[in-house]
LOZADO-720151 format. One line per field, with one value per residue (C-alpha): x negated, y negated, z; residue in one letter. Coordinates in pm, whole numbers. Layout:
<recs>
X	(X	...)
Y	(Y	...)
Z	(Z	...)
type	(A	...)
</recs>
This chain:
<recs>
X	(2705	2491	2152	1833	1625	1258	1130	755	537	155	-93	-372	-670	-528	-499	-862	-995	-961	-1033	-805	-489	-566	-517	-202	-56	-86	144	374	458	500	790	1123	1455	1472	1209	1069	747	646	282	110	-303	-357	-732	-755	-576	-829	-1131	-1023	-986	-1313	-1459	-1270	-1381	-993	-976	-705	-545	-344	-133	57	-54	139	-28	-60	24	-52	-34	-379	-322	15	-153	-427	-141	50	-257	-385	-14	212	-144	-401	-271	41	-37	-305	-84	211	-94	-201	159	210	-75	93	424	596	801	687	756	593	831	804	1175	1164	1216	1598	1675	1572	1496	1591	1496	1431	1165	1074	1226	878	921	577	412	456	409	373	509	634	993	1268	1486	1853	1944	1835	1976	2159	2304	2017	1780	2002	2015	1658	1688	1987	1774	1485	1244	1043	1061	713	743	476	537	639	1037	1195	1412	1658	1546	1174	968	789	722	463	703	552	553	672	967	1034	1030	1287	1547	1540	1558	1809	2017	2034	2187	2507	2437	2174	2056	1730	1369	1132	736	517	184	-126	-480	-421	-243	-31	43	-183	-205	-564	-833	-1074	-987	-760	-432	-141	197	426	732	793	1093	1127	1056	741	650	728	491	226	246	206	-77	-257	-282	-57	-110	-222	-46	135	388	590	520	735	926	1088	1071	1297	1493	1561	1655	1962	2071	2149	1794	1801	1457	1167	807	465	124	-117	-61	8	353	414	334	544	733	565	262	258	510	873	1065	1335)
Y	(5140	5442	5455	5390	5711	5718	6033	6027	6340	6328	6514	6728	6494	6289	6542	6646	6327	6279	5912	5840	6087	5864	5544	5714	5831	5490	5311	5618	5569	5252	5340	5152	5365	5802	5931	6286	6388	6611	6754	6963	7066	7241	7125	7273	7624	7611	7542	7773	8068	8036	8028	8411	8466	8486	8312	8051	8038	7673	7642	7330	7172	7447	7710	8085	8276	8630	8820	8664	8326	8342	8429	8152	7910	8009	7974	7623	7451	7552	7599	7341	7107	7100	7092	6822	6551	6669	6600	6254	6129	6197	6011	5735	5751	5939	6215	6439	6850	7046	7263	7520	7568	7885	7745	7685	7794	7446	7519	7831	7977	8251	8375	8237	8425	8566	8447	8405	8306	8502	8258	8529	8421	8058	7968	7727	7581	7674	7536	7251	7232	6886	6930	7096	6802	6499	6663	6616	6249	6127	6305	6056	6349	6361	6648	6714	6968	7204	7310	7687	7805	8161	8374	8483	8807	8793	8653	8307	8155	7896	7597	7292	6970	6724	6948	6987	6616	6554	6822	6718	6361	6486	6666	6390	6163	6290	6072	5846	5575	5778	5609	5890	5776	6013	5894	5993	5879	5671	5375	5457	5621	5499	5421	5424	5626	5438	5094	5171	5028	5047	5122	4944	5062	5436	5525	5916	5788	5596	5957	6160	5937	5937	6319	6351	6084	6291	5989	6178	6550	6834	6757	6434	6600	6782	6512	6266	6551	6596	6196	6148	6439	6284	5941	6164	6346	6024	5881	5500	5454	5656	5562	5682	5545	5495	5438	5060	5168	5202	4839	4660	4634	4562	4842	5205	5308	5260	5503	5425)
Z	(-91	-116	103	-93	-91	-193	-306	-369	-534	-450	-705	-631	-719	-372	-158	-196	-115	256	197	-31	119	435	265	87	420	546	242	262	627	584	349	477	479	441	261	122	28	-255	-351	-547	-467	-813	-789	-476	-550	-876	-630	-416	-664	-858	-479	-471	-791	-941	-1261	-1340	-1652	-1729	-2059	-2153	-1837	-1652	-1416	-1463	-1161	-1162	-813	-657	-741	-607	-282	-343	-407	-89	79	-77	-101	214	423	391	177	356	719	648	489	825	1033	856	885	1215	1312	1134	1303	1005	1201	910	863	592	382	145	-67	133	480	586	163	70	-295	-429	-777	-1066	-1183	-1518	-1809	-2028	-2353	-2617	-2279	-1969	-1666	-1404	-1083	-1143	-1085	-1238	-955	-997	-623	-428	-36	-33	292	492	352	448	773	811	659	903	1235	1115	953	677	463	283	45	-113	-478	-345	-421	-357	-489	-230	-265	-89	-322	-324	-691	-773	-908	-1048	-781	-1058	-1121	-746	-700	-990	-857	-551	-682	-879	-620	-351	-592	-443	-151	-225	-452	-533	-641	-827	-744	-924	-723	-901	-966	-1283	-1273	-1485	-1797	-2054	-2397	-2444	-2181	-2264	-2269	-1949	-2137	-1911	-2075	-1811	-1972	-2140	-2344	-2445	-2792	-2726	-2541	-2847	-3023	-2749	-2768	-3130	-3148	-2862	-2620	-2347	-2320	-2040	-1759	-1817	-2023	-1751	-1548	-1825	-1889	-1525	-1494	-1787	-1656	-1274	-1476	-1714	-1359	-1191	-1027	-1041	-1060	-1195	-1150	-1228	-1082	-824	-434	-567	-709	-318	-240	-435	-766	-1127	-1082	-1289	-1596	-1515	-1709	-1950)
type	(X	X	X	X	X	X	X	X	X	X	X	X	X	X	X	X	X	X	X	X	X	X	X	X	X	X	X	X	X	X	X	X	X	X	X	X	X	X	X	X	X	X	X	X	X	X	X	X	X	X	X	X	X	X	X	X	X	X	X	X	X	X	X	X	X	X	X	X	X	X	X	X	X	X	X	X	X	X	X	X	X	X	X	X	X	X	X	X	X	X	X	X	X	X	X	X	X	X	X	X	X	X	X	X	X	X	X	X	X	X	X	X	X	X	X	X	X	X	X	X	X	X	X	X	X	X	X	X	X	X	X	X	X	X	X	X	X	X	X	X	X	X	X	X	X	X	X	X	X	X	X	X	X	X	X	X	X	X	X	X	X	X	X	X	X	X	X	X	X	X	X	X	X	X	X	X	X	X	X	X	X	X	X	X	X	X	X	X	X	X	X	X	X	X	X	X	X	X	X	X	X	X	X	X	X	X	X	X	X	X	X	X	X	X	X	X	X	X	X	X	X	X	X	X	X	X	X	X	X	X	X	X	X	X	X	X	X	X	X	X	X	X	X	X	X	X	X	X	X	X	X	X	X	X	X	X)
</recs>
């Protein structure tokens, strides 16, 4: 019987809130079996930039990334955000080492083709280091993962932190029984914002229709996109909420 694996992705609106990455930190540690974090910190790259007065650009959910905002991204993702969610976990007990897909060639990848939109700098993941990252995993480490790839050839590329989380998902499937936690704000993904209507189970059909009727869009698109993605490549388990998901069973959207 394969090992149960538990890969969680943390977004940006958690990391900027010291109180509530704290209080994060503390269920993730607490996380039984191998584990691997994955986060993004678009908020902060965004507050960051407008601070340097570099102007961010977002289409479909999906970030821009000319030559400064790579650099701001570098700096926000593998820099502060990074080291300060290592630093949290360790406190905690969770042997924890921030990673960019850079470091050891842990997730390699291509620059994104330009096609009627011309992403700049982002990449799509063609590789994803099974072997390197179980040896982490079987030493008792943590990998914690920023959403920066490379492409073998010197140059980092901004890659989105949902699609990170569902390749690597994805890839350790070869050894693993692999749980995909997309940790967020929400609770959920909902039906209705304003009546806070939890759909507790999604289908790529009830999707399509939430897409159409406009009650999922920006940013929760990739995010289903890449869940529904991990769930075709093999991931037993795919689910998207707050830090209660990490609790117990029967909180966020399970995927279908």
């Amino acid at each position: 019987m394969k090992k149960q694996l538990t890969i969680v992705k943390i977004g940006g609106g958690v990391i900027e809130n010291p109180e509530a990455l704290a209080h994060f930190c503390q269920h993730f540690a607490a996380l039984k079996g191998p584990k691997i974090l994955v986060h993004g910190g678009g908020k902060s790259a965004t507050a960051l930039a407008n601070k340097l007065g570099v102007k961010t650009q977002m289409v479909a959910g999906r970030r821009i990334t000319n030559k400064e905002n790579l650099e701001i991204t570098t700096m926000s993702y593998a820099g502060q955000a990074n080291k300060t969610i290592v630093a949290c976990l360790q406190s905690l007990g969770c042997n924890a080492m921030g990673l960019s897909g850079a470091d050891g060639n842990s997730i390699s990848a291509i620059k994104r083709p330009v096609t009627e939109i011309d992403y700049g700098f982002v990449g799509d993941i063609t590789a994803v280091n099974y072997k390197l990252i179980e040896l982490f995993l079987e030493a008792g480490i943590c990998p914690v993962f920023c959403a920066l790839t490379h492409d073998g050839k010197g140059q980092l590329l901004n890659t989105n932190a949902d699609t990170i989380a569902s390749a690597v998902a994805a890839a350790m499937t070869v050894g693993y029984s692999c749980r995909l936690l997309y940790c967020f704000e929400k609770e959920g993904v909902l039906s209705d914002f304003e009546k806070n209507i939890l759909i507790p189970v999604l289908t790529e059909t009830l999707m399509e229709e939430g897409v159409a009727n406009g009650s999922i869009h920006a940013g929760m698109i990739p995010k289903l996109d890449n869940g529904f993605q991990a769930l075709k490549a093999g991931v037993a388990e795919v689910i998207i909420g707050n830090e209660n998901i990490l609790i117990e069973k029967g909180h966020g959207t399970q995927l279908k």
